[in-house]
VEXDREN-2710 file (C-alpha; in Angstrom, 1 decimal):
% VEXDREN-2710
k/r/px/py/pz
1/UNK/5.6/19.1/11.7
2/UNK/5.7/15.6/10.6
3/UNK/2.1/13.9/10.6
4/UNK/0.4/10.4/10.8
5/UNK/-2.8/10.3/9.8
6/UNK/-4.7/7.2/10.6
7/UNK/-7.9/5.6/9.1
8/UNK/-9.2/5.0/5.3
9/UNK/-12.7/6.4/5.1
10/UNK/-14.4/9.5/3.9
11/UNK/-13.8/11.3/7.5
12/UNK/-10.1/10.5/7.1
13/UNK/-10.1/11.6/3.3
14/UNK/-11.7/15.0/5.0
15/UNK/-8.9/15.2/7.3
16/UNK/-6.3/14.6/4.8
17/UNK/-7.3/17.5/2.8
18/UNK/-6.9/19.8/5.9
19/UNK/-4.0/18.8/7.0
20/UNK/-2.6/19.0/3.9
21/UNK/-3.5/22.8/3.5
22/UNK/-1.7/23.5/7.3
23/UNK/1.7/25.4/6.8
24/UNK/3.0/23.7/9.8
25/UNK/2.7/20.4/8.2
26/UNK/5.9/19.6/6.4
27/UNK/5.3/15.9/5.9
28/UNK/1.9/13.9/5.5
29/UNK/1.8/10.2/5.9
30/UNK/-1.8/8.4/5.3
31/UNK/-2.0/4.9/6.7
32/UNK/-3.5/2.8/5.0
33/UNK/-5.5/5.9/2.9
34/UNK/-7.8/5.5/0.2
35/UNK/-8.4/6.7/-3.6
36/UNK/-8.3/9.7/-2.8
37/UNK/-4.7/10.1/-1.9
38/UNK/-4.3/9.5/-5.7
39/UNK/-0.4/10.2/-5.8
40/UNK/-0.4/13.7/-3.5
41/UNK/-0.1/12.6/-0.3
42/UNK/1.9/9.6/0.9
43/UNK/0.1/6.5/2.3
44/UNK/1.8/3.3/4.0
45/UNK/-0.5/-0.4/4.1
46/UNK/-0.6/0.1/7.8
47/UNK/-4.6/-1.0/8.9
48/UNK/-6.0/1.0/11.5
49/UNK/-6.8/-1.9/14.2
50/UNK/-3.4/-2.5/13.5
51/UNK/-1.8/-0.9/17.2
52/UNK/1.9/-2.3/17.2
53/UNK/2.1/-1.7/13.5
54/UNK/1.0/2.0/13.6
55/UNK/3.3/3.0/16.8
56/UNK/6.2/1.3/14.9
57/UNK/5.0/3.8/11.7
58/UNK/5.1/6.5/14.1
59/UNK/8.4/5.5/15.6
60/UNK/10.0/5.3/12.6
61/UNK/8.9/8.1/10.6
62/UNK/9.4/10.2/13.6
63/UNK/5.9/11.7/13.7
64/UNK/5.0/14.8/15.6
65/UNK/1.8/14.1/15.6
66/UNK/-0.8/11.2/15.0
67/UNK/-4.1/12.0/14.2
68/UNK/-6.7/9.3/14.2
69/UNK/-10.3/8.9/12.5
70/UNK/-11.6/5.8/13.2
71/UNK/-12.8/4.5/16.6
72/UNK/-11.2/0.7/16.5
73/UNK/-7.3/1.9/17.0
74/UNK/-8.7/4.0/19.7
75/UNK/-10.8/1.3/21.8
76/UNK/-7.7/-0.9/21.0
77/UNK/-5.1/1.6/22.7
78/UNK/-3.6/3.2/20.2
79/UNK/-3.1/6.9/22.2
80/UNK/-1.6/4.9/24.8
81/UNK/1.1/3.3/23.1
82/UNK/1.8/6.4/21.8
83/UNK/1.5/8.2/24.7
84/UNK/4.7/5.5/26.3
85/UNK/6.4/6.8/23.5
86/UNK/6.5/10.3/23.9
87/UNK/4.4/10.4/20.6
88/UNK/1.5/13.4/20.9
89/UNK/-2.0/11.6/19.7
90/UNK/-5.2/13.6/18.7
91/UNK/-7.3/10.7/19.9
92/UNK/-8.4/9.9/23.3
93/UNK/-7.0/7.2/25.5
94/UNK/-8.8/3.0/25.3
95/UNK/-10.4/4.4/29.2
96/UNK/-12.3/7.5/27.7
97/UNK/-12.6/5.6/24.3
98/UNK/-14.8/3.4/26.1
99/UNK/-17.5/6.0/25.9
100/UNK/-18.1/4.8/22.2
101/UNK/-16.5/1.7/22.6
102/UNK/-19.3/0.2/25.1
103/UNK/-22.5/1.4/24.9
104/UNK/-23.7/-0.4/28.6
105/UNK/-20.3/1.4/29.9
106/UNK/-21.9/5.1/28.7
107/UNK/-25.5/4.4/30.3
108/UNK/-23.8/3.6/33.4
109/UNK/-21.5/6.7/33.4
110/UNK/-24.4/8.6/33.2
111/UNK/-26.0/7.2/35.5
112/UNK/-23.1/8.3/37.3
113/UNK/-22.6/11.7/36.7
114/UNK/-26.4/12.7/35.6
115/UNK/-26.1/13.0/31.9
116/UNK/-29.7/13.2/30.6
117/UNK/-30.1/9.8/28.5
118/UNK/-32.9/7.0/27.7
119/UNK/-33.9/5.1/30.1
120/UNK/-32.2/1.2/29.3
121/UNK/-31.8/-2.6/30.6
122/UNK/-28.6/-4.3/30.2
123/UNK/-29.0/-8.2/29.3
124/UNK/-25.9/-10.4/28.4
125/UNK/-28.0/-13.8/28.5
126/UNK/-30.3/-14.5/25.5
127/UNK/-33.5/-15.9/27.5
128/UNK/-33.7/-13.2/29.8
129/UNK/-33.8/-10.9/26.9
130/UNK/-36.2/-13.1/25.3
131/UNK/-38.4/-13.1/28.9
132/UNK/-38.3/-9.6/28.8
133/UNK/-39.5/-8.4/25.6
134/UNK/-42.1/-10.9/25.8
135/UNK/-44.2/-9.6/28.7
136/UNK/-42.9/-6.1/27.9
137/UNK/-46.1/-3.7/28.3
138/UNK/-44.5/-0.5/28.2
139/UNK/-44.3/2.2/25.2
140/UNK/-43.4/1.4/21.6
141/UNK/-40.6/1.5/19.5
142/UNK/-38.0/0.0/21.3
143/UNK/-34.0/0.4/20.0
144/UNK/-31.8/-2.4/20.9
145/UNK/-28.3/-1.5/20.8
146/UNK/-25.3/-4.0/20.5
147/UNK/-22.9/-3.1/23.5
148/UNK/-19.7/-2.9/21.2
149/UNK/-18.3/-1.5/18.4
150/UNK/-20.2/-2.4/14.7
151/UNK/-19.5/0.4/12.1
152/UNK/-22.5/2.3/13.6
153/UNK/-24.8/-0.7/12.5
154/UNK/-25.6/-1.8/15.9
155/UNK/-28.7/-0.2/16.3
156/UNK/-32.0/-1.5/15.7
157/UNK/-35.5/0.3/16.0
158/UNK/-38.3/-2.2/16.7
159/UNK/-42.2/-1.6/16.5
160/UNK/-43.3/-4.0/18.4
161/UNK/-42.6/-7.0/20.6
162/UNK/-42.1/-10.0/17.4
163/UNK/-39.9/-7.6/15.6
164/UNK/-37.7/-6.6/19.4
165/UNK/-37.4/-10.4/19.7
166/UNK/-35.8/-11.4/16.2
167/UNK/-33.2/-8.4/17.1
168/UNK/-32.2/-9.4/20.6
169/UNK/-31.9/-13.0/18.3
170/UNK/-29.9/-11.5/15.9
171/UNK/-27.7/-9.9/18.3
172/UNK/-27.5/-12.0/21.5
173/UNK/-27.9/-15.6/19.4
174/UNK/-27.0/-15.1/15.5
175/UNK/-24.0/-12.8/16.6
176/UNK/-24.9/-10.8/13.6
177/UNK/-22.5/-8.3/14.5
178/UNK/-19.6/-10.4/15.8
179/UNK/-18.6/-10.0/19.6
180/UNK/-19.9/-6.5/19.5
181/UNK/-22.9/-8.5/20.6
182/UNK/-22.4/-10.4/23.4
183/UNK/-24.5/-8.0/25.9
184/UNK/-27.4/-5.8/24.8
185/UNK/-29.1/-3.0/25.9
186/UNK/-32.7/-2.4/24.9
187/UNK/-33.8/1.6/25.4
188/UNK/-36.9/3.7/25.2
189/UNK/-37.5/5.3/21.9
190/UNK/-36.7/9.8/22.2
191/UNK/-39.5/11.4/20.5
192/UNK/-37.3/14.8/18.8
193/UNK/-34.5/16.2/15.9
194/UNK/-31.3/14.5/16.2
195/UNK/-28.2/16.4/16.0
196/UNK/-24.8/15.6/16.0
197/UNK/-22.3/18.0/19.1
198/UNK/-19.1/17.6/18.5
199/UNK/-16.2/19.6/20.4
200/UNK/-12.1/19.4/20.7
201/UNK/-10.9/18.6/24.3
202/UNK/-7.1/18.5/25.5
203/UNK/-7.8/17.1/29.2
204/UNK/-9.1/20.1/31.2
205/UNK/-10.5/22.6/28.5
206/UNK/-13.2/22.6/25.5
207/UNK/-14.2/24.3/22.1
208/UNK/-17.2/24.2/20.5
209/UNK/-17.5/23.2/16.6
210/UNK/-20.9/24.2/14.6
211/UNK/-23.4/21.6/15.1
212/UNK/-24.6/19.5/12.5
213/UNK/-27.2/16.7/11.7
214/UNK/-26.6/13.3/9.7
215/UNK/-29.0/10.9/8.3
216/UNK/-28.5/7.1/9.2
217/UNK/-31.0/5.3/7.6
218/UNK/-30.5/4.0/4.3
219/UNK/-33.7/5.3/2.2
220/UNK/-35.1/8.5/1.5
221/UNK/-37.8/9.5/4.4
222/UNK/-35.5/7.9/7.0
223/UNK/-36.7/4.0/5.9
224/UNK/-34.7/1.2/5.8
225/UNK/-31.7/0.0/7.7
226/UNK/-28.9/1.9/10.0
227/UNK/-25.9/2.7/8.0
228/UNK/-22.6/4.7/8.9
229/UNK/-24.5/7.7/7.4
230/UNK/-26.0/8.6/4.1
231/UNK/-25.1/12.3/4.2
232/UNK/-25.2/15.3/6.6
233/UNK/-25.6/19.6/6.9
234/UNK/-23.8/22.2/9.1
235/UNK/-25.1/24.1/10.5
236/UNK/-28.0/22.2/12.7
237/UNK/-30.8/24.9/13.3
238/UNK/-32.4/22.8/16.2
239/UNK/-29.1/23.8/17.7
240/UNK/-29.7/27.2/18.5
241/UNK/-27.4/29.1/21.3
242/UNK/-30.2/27.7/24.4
243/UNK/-30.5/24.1/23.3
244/UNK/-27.0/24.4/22.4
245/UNK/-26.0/25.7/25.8
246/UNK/-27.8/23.3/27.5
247/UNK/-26.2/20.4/25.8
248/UNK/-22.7/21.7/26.7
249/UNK/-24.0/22.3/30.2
250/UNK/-26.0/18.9/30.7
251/UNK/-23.7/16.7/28.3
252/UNK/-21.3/18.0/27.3
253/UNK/-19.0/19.2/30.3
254/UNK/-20.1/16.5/32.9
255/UNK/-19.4/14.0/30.4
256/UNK/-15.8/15.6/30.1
257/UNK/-15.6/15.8/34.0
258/UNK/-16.3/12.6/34.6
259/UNK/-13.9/10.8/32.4
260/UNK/-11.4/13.1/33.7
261/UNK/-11.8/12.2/37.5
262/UNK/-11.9/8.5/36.5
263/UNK/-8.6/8.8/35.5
264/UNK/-8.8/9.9/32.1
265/UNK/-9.0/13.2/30.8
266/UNK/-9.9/13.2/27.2
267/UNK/-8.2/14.6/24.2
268/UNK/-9.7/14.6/21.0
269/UNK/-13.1/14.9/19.5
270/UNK/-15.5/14.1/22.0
271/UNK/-18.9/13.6/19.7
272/UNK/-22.5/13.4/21.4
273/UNK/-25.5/12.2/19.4
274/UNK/-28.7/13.7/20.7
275/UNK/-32.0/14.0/20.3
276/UNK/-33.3/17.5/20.9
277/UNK/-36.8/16.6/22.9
278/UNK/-39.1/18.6/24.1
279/UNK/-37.8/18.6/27.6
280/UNK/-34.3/19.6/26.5
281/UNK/-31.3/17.6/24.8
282/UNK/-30.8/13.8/25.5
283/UNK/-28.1/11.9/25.1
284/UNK/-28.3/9.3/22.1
285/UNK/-24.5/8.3/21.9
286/UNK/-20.7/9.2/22.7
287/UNK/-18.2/9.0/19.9
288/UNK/-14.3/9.1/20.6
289/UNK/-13.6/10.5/17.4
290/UNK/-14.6/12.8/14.4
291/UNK/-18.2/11.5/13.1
292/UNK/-18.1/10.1/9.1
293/UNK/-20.4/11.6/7.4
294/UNK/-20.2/15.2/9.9
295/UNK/-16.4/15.7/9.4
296/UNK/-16.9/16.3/5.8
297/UNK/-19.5/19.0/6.6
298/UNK/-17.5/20.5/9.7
299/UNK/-14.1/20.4/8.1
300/UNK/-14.7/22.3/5.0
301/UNK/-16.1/25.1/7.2
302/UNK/-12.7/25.4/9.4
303/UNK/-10.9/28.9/8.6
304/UNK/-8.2/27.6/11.4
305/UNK/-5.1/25.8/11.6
306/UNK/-6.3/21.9/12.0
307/UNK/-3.3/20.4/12.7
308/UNK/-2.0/23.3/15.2
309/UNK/-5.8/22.8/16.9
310/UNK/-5.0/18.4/16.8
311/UNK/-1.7/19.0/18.5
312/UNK/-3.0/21.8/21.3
313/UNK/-5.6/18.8/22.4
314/UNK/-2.6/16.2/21.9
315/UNK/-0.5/18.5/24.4
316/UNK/-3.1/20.5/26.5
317/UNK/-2.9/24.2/25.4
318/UNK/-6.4/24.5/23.7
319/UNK/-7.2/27.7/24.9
320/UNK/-4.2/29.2/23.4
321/UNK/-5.5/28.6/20.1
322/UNK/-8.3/30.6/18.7
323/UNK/-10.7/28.6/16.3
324/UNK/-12.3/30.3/13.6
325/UNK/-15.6/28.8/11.7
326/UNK/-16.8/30.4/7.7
327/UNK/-19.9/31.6/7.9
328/UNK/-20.9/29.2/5.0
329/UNK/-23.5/26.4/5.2
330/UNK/-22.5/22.7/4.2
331/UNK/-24.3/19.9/2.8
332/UNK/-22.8/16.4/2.1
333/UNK/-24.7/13.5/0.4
334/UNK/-22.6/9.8/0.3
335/UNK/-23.0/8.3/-3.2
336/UNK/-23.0/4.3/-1.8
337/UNK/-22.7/0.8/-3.3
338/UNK/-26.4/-0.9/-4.7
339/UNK/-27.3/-3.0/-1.9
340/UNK/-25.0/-1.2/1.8
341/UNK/-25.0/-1.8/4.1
342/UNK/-25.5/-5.0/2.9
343/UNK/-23.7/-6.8/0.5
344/UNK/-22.8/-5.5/-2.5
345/UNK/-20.4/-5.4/-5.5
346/UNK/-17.1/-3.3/-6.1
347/UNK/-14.4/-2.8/-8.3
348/UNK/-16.6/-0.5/-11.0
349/UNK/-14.5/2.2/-12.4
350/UNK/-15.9/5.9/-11.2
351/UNK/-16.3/9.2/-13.7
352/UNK/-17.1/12.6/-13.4
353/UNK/-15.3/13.4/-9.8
354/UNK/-13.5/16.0/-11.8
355/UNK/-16.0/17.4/-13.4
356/UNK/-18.0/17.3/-10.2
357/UNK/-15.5/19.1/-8.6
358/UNK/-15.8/22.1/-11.3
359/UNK/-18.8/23.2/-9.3
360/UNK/-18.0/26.1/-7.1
361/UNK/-17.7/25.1/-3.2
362/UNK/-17.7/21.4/-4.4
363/UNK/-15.2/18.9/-2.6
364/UNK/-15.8/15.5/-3.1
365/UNK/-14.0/13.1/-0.2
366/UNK/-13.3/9.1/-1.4
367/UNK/-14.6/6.8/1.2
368/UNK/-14.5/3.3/-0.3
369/UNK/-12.5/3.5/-3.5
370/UNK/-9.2/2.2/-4.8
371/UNK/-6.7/3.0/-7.7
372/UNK/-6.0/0.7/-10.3
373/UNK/-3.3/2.0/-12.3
374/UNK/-4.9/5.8/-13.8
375/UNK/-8.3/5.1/-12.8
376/UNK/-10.6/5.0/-9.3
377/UNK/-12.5/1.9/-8.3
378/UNK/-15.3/1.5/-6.2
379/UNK/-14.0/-0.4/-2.7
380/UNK/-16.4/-0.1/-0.4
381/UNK/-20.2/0.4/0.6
382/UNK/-19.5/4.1/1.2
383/UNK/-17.7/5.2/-2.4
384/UNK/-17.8/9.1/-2.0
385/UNK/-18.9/11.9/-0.5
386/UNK/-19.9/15.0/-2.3
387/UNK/-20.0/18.2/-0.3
388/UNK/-20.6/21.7/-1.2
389/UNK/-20.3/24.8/0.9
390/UNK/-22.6/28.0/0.2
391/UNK/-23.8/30.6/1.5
392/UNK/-27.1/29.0/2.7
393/UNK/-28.1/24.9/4.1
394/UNK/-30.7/25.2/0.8
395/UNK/-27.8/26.3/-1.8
396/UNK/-25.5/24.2/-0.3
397/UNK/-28.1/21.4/-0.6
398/UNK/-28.9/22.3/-4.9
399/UNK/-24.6/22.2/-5.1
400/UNK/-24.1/19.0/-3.8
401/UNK/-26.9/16.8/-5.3
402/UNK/-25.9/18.7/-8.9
403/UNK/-22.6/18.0/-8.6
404/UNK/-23.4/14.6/-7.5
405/UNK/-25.7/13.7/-11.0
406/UNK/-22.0/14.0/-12.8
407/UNK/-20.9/11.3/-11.4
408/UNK/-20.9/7.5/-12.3
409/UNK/-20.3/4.5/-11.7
410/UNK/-22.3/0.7/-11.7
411/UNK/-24.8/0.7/-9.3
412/UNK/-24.6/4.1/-7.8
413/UNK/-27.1/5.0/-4.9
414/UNK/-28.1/7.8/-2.7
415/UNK/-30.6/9.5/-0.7
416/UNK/-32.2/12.6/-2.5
417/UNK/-33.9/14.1/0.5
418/UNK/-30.4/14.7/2.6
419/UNK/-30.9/18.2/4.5
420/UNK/-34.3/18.5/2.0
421/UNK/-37.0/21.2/3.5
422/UNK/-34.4/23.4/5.2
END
């Protein structure tokens, strides 16, 4: 089977290293990739919002299959070009992508088909924002949520009414994250654990993968701002088989219904974000893809074919294909950039990945790096992810952040308190 693998990031870096391990791929082609390719896997400087670039790739290197990480090619279309192609995609069409692609489109599908959420008010003009969060009386925080796509930066926890009005500013007025800004939603604040559902779909049919939990803030004790993810563990414990059943039965499947009887049945990674209340789980967020950090936790714990499982949801035979999980824990912490998610400096040379990578059930995943000539440069805000599989969340936990200390580079940075008390 010839593959396309789409995306550049840590997740993608994840996928890359199962792919590559499949005995039904023949051929691996990485567009645009990262570091981490570093000579054993083939990469082409396709980007991943380009669409017509990468169904051209596809074309001509007659892929099989195209798997893709991100979210942007998928809001853009990408599984339907492919899909007039005769192309099989591991990604859902830009109709179900809009579960993660608009966040006022997902409250109102579940208002539609009952999917237990916050409670939220749509605004798309900056002074009725403004008039609403001044004579707001009701419970504190607030989040406010830009309606599109911003890297998983979109979302802002306020404390009270001056600090809810600078963010509808930033997001309505400033544009501070582009024209995923032009509407906003402002929600109620879920008291709870957060954990992360993920679960492969092929259109009619659904499997489970192990839950996990990720940490978005930047600092330790969840302070500081939102980021794509500072690190993650699998499995979640607040997860446990009746929260876990209820998800699927409350989330989970009417989510899947629903896009499906509006005309587009979903294949791929559907991803819910929840918060596990006391009244049961609660919607947070959809994702149309794998989540970055979580892949590199739920990944590594895969026994089963991933590329036979991607091309089952691409083609609709998912329940001919058993899935097998390892009974090992994982913990992943992200080694980022001084300053992400804002701005910050790259091209410092990194050391010690190999020796990292000495440590039993060590992996570590490139996320923003480059190669110049024999070495690997930082390249993004994200650098690396260093996971380690064990048998327990706690031993997984003492791997990663020892085999994390060996490596170095200008201005390294991390959390230290990533799956910490488990």
């Amino acid at each position: 089977m010839r593959v396309l693998l789409v995306g550049s990031g840590g997740r993608e870096h994840a996928l890359a290293r199962s792919l590559a391990r499949s005995p039904r791929v023949s051929d691996l082609l990485w567009a645009p990739g990262n570091g981490g390719a570093s000579g054993k896997i083939r990469t082409a400087p396709v980007k991943s919002e380009d669409v017509d670039g990468l169904a051209r790739l596809a074309q001509e290197e007659r892929a099989d299959l195209v798997v893709v990480g991100p979210e942007v090619p998928l809001a853009l279309g990408l599984a339907d070009r492919l899909g007039a192609l005769s192309i099989p995609c591991f990604g859902p069409v830009a109709g179900a992508a809009r579960l993660e692609a608009s966040k006022v489109f997902t409250k109102e599908f579940c208002r539609r088909w009952a999917i237990p959420t916050a409670e939220g008010r749509v605004f798309d003009r900056a002074e009725e924002a403004r008039a609403y969060l001044e004579s707001y009386g009701g419970p504190l925080p607030l989040v406010l949520k830009a309606d599109g796509l911003a890297a998983g930066k979109g979302v802002l926890l306020c404390g009270g009414r001056a600090e809810a009005l600078e963010a509808a500013e930033a997001i309505l007025v400033r544009k501070d994250f582009g024209e995923a800004g032009n509407r906003l939603l402002v929600e109620e604040f879920l008291e709870g654990e957060e954990a992360s559902l993920l679960v492969f779909a092929d259109g009619e049919d659904y499997a489970v993968m192990p839950p996990a939990r990720d940490y978005k803030r930047a600092e330790d004790g969840d302070r500081g701002p939102n980021t794509g993810g500072m690190g993650a563990y699998c499995p979640a414990s607040v997860l446990k088989e009746g929260p876990l059943q209820r998800a699927l039965k409350t989330i989970i499947e009417p989510a899947l219904r629903g896009i499906a009887a509006e005309g587009h049945p979903y294949r791929g990674v559907l991803y819910a974000g929840l918060m596990v209340t006391a009244s049961g789980p609660r919607l947070l967020e959809f994702n149309c893809r794998f989540g970055d950090p979580e892949t590199q936790v739920v990944l590594p714990r895969l026994e089963s074919d991933l590329a036979e499982v991607a091309l089952a949801c691409a083609r609709g035979g998912l329940r001919g294909v058993a899935i097998r999980w390892k009974a090992e824990a994982a913990v992943t912490v992200v080694l980022a950039s001084r300053g992400y998610p804002g701005s910050y400096r790259t091209g410092f040379p990194i050391e010690g990945i190999e020796e990292a990578e000495d440590l039993p059930g060590v992996q570590v995943f490139h996320a923003g790096t480059r190669r110049e000539g024999d070495r690997v440069v930082t390249a993004g805000g994200r650098v690396l992810n260093v996971t380690a599989l064990a048998p327990t969340v706690a031993e997984a936990r003492e791997r990663a952040y020892r085999a994390a200390e060996r490596i170095r580079f200008e201005g390294k940075t991390y959390r230290t308190d990533i799956a910490g008390g488990l």
